[in-house]
N, C-alpha and C positions, 0 to 999 in steps of 0.2 A: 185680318191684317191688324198688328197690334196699333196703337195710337202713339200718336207724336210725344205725348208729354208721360206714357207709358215708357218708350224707348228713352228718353232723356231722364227718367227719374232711376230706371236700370243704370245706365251710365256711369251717371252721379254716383250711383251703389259702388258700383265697381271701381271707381276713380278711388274713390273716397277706402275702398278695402286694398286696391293697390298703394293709395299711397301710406296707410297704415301699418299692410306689410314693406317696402323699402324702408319705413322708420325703423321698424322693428328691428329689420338686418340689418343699417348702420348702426343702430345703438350698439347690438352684439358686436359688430366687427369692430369697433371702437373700445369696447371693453377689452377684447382677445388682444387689441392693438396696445392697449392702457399695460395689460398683464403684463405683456410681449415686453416692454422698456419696463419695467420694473422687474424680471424675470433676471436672478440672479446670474444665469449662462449666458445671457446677452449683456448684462453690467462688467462682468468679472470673466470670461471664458480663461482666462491663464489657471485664474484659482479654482477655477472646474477641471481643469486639468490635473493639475497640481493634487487634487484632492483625490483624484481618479488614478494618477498615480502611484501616492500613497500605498491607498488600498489594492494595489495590484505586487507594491513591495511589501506590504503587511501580509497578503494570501502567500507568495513566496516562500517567506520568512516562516510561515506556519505550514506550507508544505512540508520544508526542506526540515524544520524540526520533527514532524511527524513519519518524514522516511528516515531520518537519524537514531530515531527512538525505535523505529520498528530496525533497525540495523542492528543497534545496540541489544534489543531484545533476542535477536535470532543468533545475534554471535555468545550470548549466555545460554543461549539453548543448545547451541553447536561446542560448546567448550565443556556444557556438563556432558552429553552424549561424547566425545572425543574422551571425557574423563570414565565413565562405564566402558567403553569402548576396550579401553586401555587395561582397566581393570582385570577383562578378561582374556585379552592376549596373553597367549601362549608364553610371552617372554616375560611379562607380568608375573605369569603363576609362577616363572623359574623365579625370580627375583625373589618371593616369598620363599623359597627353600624348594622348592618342589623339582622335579629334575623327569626328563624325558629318557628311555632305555629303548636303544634301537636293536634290533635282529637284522640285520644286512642293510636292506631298504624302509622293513616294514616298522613299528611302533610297537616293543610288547606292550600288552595288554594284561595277561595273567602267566603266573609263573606254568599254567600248566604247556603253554606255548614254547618253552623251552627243555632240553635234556643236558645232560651232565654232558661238560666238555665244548659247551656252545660257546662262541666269541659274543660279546655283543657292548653295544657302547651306549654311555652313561652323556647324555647331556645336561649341564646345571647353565646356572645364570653365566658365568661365568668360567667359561671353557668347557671340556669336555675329558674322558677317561674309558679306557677299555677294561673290561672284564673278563672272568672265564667263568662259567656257570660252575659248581662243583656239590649244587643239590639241589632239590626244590625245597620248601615248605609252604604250606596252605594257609 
């Protein structure tokens, strides 16, 4: 069985480490408490706001110019492609002089496709004209 002045000097230990740790924790809490009222969001919350909203119309503003610029970008890439496009439609090549010669339905192709005495029609840029075949040459 331990002795009396064994258990009481244990005690004393223990007294004395509890109450060095509760110092301990108020000090800290005191300090977190000190931070806390010096801590600009609890001085100022409107201008925490304010500042937070800002930057939410600043990110915006730098979205909305970055889908502008990729708009801008796609519709120069769609105007040059519309401009090749264009280039080599069929009414394009008439426009250069060039001119399409029908046999009924079909599209000649080479003069050996037709014989003396065929009809066939003449499209340019710019109306059209019937013919009458009256030879070939190669």
């Amino acid at each position: 069985m331990p002795r009396r002045e064994d258990i009481a000097a244990r005690i004393e230990d223990l007294r004395e480490k509890l109450y060095l740790a509760t110092k301990d924790r108020v000090f800290d809490l005191e300090k977190e408490v000190k931070a806390l009222r010096e801590s600009y969001v609890l001085k100022a919350p409107v201008n925490v706001f304010f500042q937070l909203k800002q930057r939410v119309d600043d990110l915006v503003r730098a979205a909305t110019t970055g889908v502008l610029h990729a708009i801008e970008i796609k519709n120069r890439d769609f105007a040059a492609t519309c401009g090749k496009m264009n280039a080599l439609s069929p009414l394009a090549v008439l426009e250069r002089g060039y001119s399409v010669t029908f046999a009924g339905e079909r599209v000649v192709k080479s003069a050996e496709e037709l014989k003396k005495g065929d009809i066939v029609i003449t499209r340019l840029a710019r109306g059209k004209f019937t013919s009458k075949v009256e030879g070939e040459e190669e």
